[in-house]
Biopython code that builds the backbone (N, CA, C, O; Angstrom):
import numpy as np
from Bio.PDB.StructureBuilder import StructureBuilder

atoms = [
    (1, "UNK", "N", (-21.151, 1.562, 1.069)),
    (1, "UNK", "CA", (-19.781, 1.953, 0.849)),
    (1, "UNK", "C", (-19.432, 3.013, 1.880)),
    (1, "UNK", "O", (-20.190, 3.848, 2.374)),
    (2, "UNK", "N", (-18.273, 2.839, 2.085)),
    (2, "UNK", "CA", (-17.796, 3.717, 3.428)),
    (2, "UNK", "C", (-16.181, 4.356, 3.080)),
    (2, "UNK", "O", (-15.103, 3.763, 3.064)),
    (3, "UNK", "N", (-16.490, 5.718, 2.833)),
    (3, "UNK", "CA", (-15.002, 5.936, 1.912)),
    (3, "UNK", "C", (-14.245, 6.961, 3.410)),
    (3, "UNK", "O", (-14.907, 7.808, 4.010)),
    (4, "UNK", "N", (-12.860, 6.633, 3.737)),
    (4, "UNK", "CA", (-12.388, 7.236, 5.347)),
    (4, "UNK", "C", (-10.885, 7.333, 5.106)),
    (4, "UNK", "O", (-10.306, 6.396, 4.554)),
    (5, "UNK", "N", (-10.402, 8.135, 5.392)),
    (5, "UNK", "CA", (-8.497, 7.742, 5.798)),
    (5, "UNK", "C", (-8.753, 7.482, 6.967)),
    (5, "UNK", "O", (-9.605, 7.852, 7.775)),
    (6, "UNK", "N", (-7.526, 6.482, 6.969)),
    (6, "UNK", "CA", (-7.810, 5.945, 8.615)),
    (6, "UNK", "C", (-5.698, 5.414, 8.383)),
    (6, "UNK", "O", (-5.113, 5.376, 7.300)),
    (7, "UNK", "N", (-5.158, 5.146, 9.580)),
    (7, "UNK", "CA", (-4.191, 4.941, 9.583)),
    (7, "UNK", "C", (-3.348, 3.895, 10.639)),
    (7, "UNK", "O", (-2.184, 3.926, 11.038)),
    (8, "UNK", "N", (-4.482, 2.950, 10.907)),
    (8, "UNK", "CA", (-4.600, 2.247, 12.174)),
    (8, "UNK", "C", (-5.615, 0.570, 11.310)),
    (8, "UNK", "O", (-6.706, 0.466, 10.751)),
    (9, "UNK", "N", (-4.378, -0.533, 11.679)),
    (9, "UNK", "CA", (-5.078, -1.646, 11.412)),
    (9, "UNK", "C", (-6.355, -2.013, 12.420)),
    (9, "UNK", "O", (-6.811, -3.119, 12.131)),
    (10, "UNK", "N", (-7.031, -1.388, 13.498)),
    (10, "UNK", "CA", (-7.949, -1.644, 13.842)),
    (10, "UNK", "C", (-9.451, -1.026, 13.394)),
    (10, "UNK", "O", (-10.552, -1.454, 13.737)),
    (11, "UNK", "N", (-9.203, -0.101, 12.687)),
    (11, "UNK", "CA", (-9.768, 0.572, 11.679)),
    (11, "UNK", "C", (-10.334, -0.643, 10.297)),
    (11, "UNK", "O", (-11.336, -0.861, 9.617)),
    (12, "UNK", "N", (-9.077, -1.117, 10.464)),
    (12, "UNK", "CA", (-9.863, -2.139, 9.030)),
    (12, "UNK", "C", (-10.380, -3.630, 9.554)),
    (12, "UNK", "O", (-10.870, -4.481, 8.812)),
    (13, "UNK", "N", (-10.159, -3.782, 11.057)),
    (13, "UNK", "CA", (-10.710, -4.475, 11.255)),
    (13, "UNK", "C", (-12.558, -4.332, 11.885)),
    (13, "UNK", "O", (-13.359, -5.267, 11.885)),
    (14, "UNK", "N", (-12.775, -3.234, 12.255)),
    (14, "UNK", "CA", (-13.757, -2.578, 12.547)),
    (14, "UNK", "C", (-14.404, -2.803, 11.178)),
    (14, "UNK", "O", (-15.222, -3.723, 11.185)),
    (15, "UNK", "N", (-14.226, -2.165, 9.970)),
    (15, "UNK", "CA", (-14.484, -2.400, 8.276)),
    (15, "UNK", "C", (-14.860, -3.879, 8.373)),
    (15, "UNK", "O", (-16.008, -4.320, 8.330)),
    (16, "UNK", "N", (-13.787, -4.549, 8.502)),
    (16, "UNK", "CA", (-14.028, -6.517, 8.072)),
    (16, "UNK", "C", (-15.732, -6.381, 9.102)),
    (16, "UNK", "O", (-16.599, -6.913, 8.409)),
    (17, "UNK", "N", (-15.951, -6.191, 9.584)),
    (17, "UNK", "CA", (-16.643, -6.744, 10.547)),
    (17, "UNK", "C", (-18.201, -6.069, 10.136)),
    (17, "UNK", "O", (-19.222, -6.695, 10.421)),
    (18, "UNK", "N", (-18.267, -4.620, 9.381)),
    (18, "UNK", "CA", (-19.183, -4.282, 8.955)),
    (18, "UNK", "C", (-19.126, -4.752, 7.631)),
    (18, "UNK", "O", (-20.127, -5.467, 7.669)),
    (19, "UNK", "N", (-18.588, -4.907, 6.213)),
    (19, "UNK", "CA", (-18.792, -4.758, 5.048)),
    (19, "UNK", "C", (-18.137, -6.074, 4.614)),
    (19, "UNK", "O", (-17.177, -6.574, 5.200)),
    (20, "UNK", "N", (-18.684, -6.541, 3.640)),
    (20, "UNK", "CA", (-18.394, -7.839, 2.860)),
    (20, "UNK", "C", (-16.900, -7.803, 1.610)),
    (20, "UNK", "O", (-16.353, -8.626, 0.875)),
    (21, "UNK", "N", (-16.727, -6.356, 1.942)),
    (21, "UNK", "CA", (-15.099, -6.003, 1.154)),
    (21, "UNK", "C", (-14.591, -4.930, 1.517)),
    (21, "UNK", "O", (-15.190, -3.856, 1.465)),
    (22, "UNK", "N", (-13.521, -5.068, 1.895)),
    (22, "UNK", "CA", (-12.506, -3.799, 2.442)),
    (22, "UNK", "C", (-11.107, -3.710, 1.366)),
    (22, "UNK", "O", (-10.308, -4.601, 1.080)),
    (23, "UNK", "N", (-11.144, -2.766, 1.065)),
    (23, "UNK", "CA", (-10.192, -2.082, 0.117)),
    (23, "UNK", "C", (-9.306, -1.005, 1.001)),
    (23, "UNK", "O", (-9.768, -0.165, 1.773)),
    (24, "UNK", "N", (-7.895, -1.244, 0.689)),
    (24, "UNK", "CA", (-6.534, -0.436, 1.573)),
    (24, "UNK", "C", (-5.785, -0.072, 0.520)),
    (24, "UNK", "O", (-5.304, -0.784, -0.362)),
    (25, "UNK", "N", (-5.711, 1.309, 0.705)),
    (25, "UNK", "CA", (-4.214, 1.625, -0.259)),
    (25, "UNK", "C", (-3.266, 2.015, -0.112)),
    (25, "UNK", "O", (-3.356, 3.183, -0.491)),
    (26, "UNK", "N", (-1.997, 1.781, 0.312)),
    (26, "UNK", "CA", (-0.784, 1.560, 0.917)),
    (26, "UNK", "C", (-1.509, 1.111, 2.152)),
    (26, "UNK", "O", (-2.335, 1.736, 2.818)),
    (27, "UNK", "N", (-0.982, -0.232, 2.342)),
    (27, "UNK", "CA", (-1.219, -1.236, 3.859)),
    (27, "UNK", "C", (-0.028, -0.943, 4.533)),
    (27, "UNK", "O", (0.004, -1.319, 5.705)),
    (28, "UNK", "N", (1.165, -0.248, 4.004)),
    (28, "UNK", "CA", (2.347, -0.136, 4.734)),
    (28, "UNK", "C", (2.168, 1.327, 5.595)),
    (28, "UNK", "O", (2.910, 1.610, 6.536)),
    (29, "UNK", "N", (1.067, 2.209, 5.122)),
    (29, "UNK", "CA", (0.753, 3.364, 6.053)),
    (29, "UNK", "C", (0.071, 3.048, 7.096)),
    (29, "UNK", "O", (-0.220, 4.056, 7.741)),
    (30, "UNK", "N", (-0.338, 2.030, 7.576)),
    (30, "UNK", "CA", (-1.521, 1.155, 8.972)),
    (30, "UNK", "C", (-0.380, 1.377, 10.097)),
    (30, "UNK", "O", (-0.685, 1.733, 11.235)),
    (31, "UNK", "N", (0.818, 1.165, 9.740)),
    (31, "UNK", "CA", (1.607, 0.669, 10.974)),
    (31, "UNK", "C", (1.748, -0.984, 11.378)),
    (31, "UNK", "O", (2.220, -1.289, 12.473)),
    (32, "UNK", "N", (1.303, -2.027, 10.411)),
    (32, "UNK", "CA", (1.386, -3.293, 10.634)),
    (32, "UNK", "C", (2.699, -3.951, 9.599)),
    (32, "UNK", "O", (3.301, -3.498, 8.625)),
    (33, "UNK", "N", (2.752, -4.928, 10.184)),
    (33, "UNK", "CA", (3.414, -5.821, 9.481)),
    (33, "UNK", "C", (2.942, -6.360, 8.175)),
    (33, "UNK", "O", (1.777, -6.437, 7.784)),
    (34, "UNK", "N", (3.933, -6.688, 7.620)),
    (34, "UNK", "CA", (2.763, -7.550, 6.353)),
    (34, "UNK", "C", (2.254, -8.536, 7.298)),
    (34, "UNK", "O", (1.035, -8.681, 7.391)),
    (35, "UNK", "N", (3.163, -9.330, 8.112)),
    (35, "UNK", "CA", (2.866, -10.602, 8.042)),
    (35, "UNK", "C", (0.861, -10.706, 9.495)),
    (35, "UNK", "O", (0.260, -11.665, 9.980)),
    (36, "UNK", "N", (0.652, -9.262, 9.571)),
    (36, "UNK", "CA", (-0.208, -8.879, 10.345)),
    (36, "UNK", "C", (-1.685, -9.253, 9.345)),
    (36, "UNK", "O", (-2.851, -9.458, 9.683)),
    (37, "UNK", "N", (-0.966, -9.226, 7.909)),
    (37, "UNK", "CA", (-2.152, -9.297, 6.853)),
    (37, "UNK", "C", (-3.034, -10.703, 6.860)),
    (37, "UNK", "O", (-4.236, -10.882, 6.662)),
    (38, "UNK", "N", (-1.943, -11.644, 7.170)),
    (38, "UNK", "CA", (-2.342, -13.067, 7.454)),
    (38, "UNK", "C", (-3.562, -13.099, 9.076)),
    (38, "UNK", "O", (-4.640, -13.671, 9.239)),
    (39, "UNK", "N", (-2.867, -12.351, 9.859)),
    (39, "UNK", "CA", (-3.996, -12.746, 10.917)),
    (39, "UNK", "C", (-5.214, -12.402, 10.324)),
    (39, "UNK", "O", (-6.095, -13.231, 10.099)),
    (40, "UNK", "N", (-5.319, -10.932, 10.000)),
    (40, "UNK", "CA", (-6.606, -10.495, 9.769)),
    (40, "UNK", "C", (-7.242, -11.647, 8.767)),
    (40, "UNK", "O", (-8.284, -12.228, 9.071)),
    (41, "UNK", "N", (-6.646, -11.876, 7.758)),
    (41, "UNK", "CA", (-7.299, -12.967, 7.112)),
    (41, "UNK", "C", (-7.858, -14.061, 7.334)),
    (41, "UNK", "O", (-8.775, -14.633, 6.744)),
    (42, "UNK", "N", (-7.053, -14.422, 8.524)),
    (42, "UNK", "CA", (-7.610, -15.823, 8.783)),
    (42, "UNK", "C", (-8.837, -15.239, 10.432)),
    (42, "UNK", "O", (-9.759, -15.929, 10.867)),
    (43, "UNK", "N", (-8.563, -14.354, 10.787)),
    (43, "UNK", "CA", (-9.870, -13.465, 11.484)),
    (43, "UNK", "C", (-11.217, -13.555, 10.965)),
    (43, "UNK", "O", (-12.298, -13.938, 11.413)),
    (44, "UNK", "N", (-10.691, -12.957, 9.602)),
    (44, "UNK", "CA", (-12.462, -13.026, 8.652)),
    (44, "UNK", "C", (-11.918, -13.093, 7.468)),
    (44, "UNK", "O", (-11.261, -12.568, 6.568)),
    (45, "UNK", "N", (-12.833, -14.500, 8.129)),
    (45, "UNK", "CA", (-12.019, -15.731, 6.250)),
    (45, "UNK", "C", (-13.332, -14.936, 5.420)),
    (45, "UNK", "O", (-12.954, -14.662, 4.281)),
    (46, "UNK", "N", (-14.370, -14.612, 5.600)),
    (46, "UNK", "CA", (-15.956, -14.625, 4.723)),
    (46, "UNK", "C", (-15.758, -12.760, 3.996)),
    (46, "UNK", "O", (-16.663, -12.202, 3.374)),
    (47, "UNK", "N", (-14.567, -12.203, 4.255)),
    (47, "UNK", "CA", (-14.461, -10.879, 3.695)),
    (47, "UNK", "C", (-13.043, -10.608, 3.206)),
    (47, "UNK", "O", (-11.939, -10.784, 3.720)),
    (48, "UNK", "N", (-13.519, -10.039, 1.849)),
    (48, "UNK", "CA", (-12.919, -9.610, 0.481)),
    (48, "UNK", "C", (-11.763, -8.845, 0.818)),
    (48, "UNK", "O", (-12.315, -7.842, 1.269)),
    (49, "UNK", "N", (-10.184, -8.565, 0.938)),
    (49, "UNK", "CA", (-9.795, -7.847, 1.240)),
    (49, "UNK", "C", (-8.687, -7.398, 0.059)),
    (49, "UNK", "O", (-7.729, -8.097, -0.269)),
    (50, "UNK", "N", (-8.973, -6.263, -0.434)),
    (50, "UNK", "CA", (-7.814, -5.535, -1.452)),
    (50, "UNK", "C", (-6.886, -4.829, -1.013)),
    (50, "UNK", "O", (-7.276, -3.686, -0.775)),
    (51, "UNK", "N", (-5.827, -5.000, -0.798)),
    (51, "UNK", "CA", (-4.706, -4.352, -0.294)),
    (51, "UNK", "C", (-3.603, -3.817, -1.374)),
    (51, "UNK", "O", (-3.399, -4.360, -2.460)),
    (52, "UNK", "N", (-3.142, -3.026, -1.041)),
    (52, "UNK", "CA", (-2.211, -2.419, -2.017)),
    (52, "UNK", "C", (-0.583, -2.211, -0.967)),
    (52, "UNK", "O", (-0.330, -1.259, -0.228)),
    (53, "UNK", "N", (0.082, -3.137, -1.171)),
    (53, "UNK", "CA", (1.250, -2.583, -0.793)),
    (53, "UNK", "C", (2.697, -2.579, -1.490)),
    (53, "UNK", "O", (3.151, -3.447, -2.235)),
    (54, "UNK", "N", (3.414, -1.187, -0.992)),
    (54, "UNK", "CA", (3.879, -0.737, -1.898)),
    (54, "UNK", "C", (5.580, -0.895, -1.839)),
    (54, "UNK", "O", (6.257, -0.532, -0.877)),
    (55, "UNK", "N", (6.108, -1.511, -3.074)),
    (55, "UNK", "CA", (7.582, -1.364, -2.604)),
    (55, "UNK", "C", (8.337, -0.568, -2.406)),
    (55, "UNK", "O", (8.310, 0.286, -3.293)),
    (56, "UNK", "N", (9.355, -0.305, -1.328)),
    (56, "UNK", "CA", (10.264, 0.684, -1.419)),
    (56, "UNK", "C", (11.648, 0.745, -2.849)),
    (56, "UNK", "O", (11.914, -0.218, -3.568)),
    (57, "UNK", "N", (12.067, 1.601, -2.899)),
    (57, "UNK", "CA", (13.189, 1.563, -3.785)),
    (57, "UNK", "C", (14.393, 0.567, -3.252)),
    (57, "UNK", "O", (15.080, -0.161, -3.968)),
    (58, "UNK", "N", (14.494, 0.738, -1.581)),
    (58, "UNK", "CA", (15.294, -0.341, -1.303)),
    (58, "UNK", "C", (14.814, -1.513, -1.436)),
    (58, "UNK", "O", (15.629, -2.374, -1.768)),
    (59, "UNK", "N", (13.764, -1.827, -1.286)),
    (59, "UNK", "CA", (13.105, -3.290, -1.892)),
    (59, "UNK", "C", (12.561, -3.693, -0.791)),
    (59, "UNK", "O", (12.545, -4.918, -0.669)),
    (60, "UNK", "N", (11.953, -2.883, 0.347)),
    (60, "UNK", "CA", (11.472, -3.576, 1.588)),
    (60, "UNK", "C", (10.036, -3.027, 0.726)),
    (60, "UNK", "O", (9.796, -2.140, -0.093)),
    (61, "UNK", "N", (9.150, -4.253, 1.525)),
    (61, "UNK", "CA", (7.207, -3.671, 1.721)),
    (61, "UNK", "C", (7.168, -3.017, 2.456)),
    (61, "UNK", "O", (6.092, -2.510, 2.775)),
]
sb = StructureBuilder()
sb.init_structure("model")
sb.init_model(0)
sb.init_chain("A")
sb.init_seg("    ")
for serial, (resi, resn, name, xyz) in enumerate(atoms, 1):
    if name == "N":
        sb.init_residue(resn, " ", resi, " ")
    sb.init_atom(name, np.array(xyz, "f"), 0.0, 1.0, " ", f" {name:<3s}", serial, name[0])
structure = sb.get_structure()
């Protein structure tokens, strides 16, 4: 287990690449897109990824 603030989606891709599950809480603090969530996924199909993202009051992710 590897517990870090980090604020940079290459950060969790560095994670995918060591650990068999990566856990994010607010994915909207990375600086990515949602739709950035899909690459990584299909990057590394073989790791667990928990993401937490959060709605705004205006209703954007």
């Amino acid at each position: 287990m590897n517990i870090k603030g980090t604020r940079k989606i290459t950060d969790v891709r560095q994670a995918a690449n060591e650990f068999d599950g990566v856990i994010v809480d607010s994915y909207g603090k990375l600086g990515a897109k949602v739709g950035d969530f899909d690459k990584l996924r299909n990057a590394y199909p073989n790791t667990i990824f928990i993401l937490i993202f959060q709605k705004t009051n205006s209703g954007t992710i």
